[in-house]
C-alpha positions in Angstrom: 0.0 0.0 0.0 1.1 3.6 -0.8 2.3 5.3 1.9 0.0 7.8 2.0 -2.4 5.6 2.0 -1.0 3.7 5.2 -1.3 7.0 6.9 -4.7 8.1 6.0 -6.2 4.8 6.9 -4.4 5.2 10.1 -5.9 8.8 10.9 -9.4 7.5 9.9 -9.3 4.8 12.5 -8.1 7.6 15.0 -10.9 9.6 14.2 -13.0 6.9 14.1 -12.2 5.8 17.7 -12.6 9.5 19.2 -15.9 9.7 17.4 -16.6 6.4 19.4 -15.7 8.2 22.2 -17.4 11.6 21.6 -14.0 13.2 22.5 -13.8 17.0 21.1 -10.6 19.0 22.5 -11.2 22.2 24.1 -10.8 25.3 22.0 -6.8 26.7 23.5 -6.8 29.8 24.8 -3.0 29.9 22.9 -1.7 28.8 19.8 0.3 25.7 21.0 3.0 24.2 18.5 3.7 21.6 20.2 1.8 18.4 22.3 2.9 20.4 25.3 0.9 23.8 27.1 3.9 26.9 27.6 6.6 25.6 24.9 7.4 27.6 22.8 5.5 30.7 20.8 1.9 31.5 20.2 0.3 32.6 17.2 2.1 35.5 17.1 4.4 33.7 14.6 2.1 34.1 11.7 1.8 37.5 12.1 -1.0 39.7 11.9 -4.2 37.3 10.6 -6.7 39.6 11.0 -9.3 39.7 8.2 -6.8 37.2 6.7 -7.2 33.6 5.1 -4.9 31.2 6.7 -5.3 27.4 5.8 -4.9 24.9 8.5 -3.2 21.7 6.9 -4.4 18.3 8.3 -7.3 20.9 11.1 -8.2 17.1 12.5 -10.8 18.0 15.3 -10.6 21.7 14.3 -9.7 23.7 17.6 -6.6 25.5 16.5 -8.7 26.8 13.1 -11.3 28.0 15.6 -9.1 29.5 17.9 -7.6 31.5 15.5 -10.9 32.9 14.5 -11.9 33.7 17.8 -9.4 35.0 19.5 -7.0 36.3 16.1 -9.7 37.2 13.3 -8.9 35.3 11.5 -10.7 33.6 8.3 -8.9 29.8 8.3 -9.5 26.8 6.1 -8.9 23.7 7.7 -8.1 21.2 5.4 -8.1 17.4 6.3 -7.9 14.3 4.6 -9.2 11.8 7.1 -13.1 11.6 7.0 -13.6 11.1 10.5 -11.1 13.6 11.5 -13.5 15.9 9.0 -16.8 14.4 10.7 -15.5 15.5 14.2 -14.5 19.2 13.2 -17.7 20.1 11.3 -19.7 18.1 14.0 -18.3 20.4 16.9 -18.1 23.3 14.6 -20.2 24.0 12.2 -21.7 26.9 13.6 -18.4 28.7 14.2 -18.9 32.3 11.4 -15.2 32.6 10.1 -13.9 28.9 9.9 -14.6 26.4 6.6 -13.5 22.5 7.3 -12.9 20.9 3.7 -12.3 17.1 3.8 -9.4 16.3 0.8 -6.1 16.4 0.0 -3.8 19.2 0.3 -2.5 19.5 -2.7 -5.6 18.7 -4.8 -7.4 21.2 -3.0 -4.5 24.3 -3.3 -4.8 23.6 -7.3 -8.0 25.2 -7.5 -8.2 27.5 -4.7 -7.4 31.1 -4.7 -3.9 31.7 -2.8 -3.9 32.2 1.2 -2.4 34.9 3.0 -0.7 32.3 5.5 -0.4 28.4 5.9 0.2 25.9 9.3 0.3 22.6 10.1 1.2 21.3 13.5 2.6 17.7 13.5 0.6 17.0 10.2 3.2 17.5 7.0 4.9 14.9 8.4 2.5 12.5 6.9 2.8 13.6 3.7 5.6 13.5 0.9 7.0 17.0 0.8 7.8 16.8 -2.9 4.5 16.6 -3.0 3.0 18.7 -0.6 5.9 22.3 -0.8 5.3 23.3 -4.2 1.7 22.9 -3.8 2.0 25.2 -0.7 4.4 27.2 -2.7 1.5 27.9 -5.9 -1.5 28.1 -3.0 0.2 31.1 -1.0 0.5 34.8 -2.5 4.4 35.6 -2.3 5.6 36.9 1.3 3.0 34.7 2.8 4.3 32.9 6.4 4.4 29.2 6.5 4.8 27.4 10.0 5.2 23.8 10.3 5.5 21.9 13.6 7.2 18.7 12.9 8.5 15.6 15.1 12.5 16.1 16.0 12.9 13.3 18.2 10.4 10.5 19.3 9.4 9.0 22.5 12.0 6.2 21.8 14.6 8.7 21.5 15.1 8.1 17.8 16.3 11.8 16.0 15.8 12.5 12.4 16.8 10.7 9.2 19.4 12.6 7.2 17.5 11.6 3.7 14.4 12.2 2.3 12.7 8.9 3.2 9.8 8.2 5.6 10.1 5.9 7.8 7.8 3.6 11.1 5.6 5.7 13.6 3.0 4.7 16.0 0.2 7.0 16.7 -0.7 6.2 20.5 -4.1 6.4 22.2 -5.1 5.9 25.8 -7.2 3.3 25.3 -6.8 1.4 22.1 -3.6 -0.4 20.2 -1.3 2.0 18.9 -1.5 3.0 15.0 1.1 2.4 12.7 2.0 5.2 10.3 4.6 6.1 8.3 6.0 9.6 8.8 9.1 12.2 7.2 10.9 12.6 10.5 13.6 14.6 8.6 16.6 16.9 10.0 16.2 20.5 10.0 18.9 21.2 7.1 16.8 18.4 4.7 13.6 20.5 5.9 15.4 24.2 4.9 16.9 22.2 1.5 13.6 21.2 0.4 11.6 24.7 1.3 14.6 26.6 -0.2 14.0 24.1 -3.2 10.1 24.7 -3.9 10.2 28.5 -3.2 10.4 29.2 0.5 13.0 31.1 2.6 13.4 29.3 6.5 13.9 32.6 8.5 14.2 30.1 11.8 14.3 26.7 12.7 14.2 26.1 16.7 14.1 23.0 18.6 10.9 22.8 21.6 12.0 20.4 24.3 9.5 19.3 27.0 9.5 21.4 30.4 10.5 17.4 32.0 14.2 16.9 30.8 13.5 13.2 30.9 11.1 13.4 27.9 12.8 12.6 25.2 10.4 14.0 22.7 11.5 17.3 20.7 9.7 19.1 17.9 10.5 21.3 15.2 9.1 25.1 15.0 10.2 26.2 11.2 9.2 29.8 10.3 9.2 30.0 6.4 7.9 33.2 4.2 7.0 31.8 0.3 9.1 33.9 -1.9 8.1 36.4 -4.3 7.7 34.9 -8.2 10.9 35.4 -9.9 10.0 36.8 -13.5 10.9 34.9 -16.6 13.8 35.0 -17.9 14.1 37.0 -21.1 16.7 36.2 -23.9 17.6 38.4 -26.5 18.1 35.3 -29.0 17.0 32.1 -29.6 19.2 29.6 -27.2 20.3 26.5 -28.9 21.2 23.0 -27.3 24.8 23.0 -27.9 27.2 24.6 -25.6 29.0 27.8 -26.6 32.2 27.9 -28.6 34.8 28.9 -25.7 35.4 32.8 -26.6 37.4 33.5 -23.2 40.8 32.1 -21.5 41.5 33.1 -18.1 44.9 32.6 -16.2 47.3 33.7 -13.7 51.0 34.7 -13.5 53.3 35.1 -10.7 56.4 36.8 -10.1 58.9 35.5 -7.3 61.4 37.7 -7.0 64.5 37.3 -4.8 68.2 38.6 -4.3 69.3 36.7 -7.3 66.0 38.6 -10.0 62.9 36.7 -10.8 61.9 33.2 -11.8 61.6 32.2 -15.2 61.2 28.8 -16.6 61.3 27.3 -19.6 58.3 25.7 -21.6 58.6 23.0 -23.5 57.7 25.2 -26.8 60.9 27.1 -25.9 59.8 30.4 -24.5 61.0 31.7 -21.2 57.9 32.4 -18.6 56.8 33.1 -15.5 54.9 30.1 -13.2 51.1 30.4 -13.7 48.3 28.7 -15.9 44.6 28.6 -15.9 42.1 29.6 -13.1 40.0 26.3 -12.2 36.3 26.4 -11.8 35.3 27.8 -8.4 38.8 29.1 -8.0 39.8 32.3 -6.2 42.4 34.2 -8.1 45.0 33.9 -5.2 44.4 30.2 -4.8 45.1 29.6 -8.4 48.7 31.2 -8.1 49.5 29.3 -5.2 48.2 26.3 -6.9 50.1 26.9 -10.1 53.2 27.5 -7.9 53.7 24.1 -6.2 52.3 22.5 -9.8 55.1 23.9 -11.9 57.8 24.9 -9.5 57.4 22.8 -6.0 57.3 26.0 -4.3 54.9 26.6 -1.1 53.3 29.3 -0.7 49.6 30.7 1.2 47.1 32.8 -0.7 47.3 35.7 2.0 50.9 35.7 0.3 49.9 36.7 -2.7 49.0 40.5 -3.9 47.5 40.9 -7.3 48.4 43.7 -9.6 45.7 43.5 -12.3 43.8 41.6 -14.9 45.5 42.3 -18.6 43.4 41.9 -21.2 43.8 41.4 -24.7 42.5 38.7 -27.8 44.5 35.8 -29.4 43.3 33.8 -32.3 39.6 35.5 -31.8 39.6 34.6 -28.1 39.9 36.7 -25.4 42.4 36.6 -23.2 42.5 37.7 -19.4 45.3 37.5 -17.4 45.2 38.3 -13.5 48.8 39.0 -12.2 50.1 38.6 -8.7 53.9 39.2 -6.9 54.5 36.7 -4.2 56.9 37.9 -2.1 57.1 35.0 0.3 57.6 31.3 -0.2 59.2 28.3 0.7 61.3 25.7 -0.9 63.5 25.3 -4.0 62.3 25.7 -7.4 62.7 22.2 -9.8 61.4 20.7 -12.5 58.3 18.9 -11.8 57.1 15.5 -13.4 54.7 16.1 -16.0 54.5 19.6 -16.3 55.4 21.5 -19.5 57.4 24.5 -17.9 60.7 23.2 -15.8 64.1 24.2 -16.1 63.4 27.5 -13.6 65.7 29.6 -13.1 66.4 33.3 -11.3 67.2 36.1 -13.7 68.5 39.7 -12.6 66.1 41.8 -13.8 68.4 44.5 -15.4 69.1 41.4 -17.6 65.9 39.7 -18.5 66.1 37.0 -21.5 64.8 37.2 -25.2 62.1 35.3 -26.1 59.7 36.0 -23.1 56.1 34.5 -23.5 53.7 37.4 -24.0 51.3 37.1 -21.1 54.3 36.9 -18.8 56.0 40.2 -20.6 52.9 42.1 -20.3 52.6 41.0 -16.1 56.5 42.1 -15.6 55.7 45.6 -17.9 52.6 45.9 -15.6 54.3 45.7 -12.3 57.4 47.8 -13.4 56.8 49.7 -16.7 60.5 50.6 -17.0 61.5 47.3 -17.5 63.1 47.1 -21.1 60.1 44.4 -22.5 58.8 44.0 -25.5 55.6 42.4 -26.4 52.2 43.1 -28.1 49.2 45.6 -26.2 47.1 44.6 -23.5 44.5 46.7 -21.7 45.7 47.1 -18.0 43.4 47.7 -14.8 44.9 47.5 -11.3 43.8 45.6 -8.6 47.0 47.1 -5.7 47.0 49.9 -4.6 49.6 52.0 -5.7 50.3 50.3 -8.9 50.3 52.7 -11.4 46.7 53.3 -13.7 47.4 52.8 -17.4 45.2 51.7 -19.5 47.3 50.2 -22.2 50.8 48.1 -22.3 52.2 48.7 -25.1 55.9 47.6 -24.1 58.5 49.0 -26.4 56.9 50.5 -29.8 
């Protein structure tokens, strides 16, 4: 059997047996979110309801809806899929001007109902999948709307929340009568603000009510949630195909390493002379790129609070553009050497009133960007700096 249908054959027996019993629970005189009277907040959490449509998800007998009529002014839906949870709300309160008690499911209901100003349910989502039930909360509430959900935490066996989306073996218990099995989403808080943040919701807070006994292992979950605004479509200004985009950009990093003995060049394997660097890695911080390049190429160590960068250089090769961020690290540690499999070795420290021929052009246009009166020549690149003090010119054009 589905599970929701385990659980709603579960709640009709429960309301089946209170019926038996005639049992209606007295209308609060506060908005309790949990089993427990003086836990927690009151019905202050959903704001001013005045005047306001608020639906009750899973109302059972219907004293919370009516509550919030009476004492809020409030005009609440209570929702409920159990028939004999229905039967004992509309039987105890039928005459109650402000309060409607629908018997149905949530989400078939919210597909054809006009949006609500606010949304509850207090221990009752729990019985239902929430891929399900969010977005159809998410289309029945009009954007900035409050949603509160009281959900089980920790059971009376001690057992805390799954850590995947997966129901999982309840018992509802009764006084008189052999518990109820039920299958419920007892689901960590982070899984509970994943899925809201997933079907439209922001979780403003998510606080843990423990019992007033410290020996009652039972904790629930209070989650305040607000249904975001509709994000408007996105508009394209041409037709979007299903192939990815020709690469039109390259983006890398150079560093100098200067010491007593000039700076460090090494050779590539094509034969020009250049300074350690490559290409900035998805998710990659500029800094971290350099210090990643630097123990790649050279076996240098160095931190990213090391490294200051100068500037991005931009310019186009070959139709693609080309920006290069570069960075002087001043401190370090270790020897430069060859490393396996790399395509630059060979390094080597060169004064710098006697820099080598045959310099690769993104590493000319760095060293000409952090000292313009070094004797370089190499093709333009637009310049913008990053360091303070490095000097503001907008074009390298090294020796004309």
């Amino acid at each position: 059997m589905p599970v929701e249908d385990i659980n709603t054959q579960a709640w009709k027996v429960y309301g089946r047996r209170q019926l038996a019993r005639a049992y209606a629970p007295p209308i609060p005189d506060r908005m309790s979110w949990t089993p427990w009277e003086g836990v927690g907040p009151g019905a202050e959490v959903l704001g001013d309801i005045t005047g306001r449509r608020v639906l009750d998800i899973g109302s059972g007998a219907g004293h919370h809806a009516v509550h919030l009529v009476r004492a809020h002014g409030a005009r609440v839906t209570g929702i409920e899929l159990s028939p004999t949870q229905h039967e004992r709300a509309t039987s105890a309160h039928a005459d109650v001007q402000g309060v409607q008690f629908t018997q149905g499911d949530v989400a078939e209901y919210l597909a054809g109902a006009d949006p609500f100003d606010a949304a509850y349910a207090i221990g009752t989502l729990a019985f239902i999948d929430p891929r399900r039930a969010l977005p159809a909360l998410c289309d029945g509430l009009r954007a900035g709307a409050p949603l509160i959900l009281s959900l089980l935490h920790t059971d009376l066996h001690g057992h805390g929340p799954a850590t995947e989306v997966a129901p999982r073996e309840q018992m509802i218990l009764l006084r008189d009568d052999p518990p109820l099995p039920t299958l419920m989403w007892i689901l960590a808080p982070q899984l509970w603000k994943d899925l809201l943040t997933e079907y439209g919701f922001r979780v403003e807070t998510i606080d843990l009510l423990h019992h007033l006994d410290e020996n009652v292992p039972v904790i629930q979950q209070l989650i305040r949630a607000r249904r975001l605004p509709d994000r408007p479509a996105r508009v394209s200004s041409r037709p979007r195909g299903t192939r990815a985009p020709v690469a039109h950009a390259a983006v890398g990093v150079g560093a100098i390493i200067l010491s007593e003995r000039g700076i460090l060049l090494g050779r590539h394997r094509r034969g020009t002379l250049e300074l350690p660097g490559g290409a900035v890695e998805a998710g990659e911080s500029f800094e971290a790129a350099v210090v990643r390049e630097l123990g790649e190429e050279t076996g240098l160590i160095a931190h990213p609070g090391d490294v200051r960068l100068l500037g991005t250089l931009v310019d186009h090769v070959e139709g693609v553009l080309r920006i290069t961020v570069g960075a002087l690290v001043p401190t370090w540690r270790g020897q430069p050497a060859t490393q396996p499999d790399e395509s630059v070795g060979d390094w080597a420290w060169h004064p710098l009133d006697q820099l080598p021929d045959g310099l690769f052009v993104c590493s000319a246009q760095i060293l000409t960007a952090w000292r313009a009166d070094l004797a370089i020549d190499h093709t333009p690149a637009h310049f913008t700096p990053f360091a303070h003090g490095t000097p503001a010119v907008t074009t390298m054009d090294g020796l004309a």
